[in-house]
N, C-alpha and C positions, 0 to 999 in steps of 0.2 A: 880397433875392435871390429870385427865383425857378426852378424847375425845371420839368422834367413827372415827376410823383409818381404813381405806380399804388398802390394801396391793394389788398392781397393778403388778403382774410376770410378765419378757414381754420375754417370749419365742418363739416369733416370728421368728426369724433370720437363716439365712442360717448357714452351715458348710464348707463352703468352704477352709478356713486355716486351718478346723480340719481334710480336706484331706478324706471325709465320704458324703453317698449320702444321710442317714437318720440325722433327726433331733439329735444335738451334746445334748440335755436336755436326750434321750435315751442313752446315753450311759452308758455301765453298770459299776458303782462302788464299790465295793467287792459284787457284785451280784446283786444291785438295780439301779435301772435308775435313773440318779443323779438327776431330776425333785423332785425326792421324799424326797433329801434332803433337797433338797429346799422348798420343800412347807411344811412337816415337822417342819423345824427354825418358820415358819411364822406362825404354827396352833396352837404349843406350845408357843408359845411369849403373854402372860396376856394383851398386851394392841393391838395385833390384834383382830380388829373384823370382820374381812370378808378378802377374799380373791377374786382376780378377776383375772385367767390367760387369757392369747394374747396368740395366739401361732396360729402354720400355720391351716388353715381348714384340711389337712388331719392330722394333728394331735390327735384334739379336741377327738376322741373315746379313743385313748388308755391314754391321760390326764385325761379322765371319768374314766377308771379303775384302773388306778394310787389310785385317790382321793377316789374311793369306797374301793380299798384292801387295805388302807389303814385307813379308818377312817377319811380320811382328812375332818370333815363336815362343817370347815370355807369356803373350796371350794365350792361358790354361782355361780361362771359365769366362763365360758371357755369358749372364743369367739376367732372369726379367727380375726388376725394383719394385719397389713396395709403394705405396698410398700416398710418401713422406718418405724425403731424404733421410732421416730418421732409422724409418723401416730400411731401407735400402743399405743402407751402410752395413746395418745386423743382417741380412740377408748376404752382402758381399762378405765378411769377417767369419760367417758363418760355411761359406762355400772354399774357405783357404785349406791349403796343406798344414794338416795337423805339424809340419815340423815347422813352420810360420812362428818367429819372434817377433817381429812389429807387427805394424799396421801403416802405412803410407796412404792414406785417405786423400782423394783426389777430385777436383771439379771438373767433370768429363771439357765444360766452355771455361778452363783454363786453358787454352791450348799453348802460350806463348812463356811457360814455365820451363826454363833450361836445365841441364843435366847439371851445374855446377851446385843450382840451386838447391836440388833435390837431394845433392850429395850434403848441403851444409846440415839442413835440416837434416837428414837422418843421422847423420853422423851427431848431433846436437841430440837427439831422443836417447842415441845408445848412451849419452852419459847422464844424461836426466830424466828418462822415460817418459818424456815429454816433450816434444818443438814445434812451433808455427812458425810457416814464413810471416813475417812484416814489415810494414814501413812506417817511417813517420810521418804522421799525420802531416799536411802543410797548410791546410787551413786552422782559423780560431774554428773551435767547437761550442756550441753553447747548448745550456740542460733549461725545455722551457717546462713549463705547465701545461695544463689540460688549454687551456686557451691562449696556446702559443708565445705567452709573456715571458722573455729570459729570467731563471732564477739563478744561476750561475753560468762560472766558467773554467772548468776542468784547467789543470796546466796541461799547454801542448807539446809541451819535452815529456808528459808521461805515456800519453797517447799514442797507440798503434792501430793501424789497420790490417788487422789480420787476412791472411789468405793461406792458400793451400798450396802443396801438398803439408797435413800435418801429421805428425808422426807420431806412435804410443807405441809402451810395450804392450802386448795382448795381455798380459792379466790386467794388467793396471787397468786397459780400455773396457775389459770384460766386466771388473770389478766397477765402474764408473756409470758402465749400463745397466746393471743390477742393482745401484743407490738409485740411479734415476728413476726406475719401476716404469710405470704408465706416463712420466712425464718425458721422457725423451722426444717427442716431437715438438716438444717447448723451447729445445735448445738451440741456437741458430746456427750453430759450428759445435764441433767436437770438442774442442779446447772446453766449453761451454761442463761439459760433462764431465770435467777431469775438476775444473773448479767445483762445479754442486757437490764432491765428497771434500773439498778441502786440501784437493794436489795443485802442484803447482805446472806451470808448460812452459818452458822458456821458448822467448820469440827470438828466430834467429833472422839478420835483415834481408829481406828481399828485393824485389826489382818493382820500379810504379809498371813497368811490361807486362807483369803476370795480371793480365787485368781479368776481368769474367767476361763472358759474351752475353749480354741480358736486356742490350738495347741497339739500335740498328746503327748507333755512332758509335759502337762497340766496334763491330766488323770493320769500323772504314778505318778506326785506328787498328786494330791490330792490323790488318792489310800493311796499313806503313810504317807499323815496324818491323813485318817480316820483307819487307822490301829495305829497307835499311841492312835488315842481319845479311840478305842476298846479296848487296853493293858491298858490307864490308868484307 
């Protein structure tokens, strides 16, 4: 099957646990601004058609020279993000080409998400209108109380760790933000919002690589895993 798929960055977000006053998408990974990795996976990916970054208004210029030194020419739209990842996502979905069939929702500090990956997952939406990357948990999980005393223990064969890119069809995503009303900045992923009307998302597996960049032993692992993918 195919679609026409928009790919939604949402680089919008502070840096605040990465302990930095500029945006954590600049920081440099063996030389390049890991933006670049990320919009990179999504230019090379056969079943992206466009690209749409969020990201802060003082960002937008050096996001434009990213995408020109780079070639990136799926990058259509660089626009400023909302208050809340929330807002920003409706602000990117809302700036797509009307011929747009998904949505490919993306963590601008994902930067180490491969084209194979990006291909499983949407390829997995167009059959269920639905997919997240994930993996299996590998630690025990435990559910405490208000005063941090274990009251259970989930099974860990049921358990995922979800990550991005996740993929929807647009009405479905449309229709999902419309149940939500005024609560969408309550939800902490998008998956999130497809469950509160009662849909379902299938997780398709992904890599422990796709990690976030959200703290400063973030950077020093991805560092060595793109020095690994360089060596092989």
């Amino acid at each position: 099957m195919s679609a026409y798929v928009s790919a939604i960055i949402v680089a919008a977000g502070g840096s605040t646990r990465m302990g930095i006053s500029d945006s954590k998408q600049f920081i440099p990974l063996l030389s390049h601004p890991a933006i670049k990795y990320t919009l990179n996976a999504f230019q090379q990916c056969r079943l992206i058609n466009d690209i749409i970054v969020v990201c802060r208004k003082e960002d937008i210029r050096r996001i434009e020279h990213i995408a020109d030194k780079y070639s990136f020419s799926k990058v259509i739209t660089i626009i400023p993000g909302g208050s809340s990842r929330a807002e920003s996502v409706t602000i990117g979905i809302n700036a797509a080409n009307e011929k747009c069939e998904y949505f490919a929702i993306h963590d601008g500090a994902r930067p180490l998400v491969t084209v194979e990956e990006i291909e499983r997952v949407t390829e997995a939406a167009f059959k269920t209108g639905a997919a997240a990357l994930g993996t299996q948990v590998t630690d025990t999980v435990k559910i405490v109380d208000e005063d941090n005393m274990i009251e259970s223990t989930p099974l860990r064969s049921q358990l995922r760790a979800v990550q991005t890119p996740q993929v929807f069809e647009k009405k479905l995503y449309r229709l999902a933000l419309e149940k939500a009303g005024g609560n969408a900045d309550s939800f902490t992923d998008d998956c999130a919002l497809i469950e509160n009307m009662g849909g379902y998302v299938k997780v398709v597996e992904g890599s422990y690589e796709n990690i976030k960049l959200t703290t400063q032993i973030d950077v020093i692992i991805a560092e060595s895993i793109l020095k690994l993918r360089k060596e092989k």
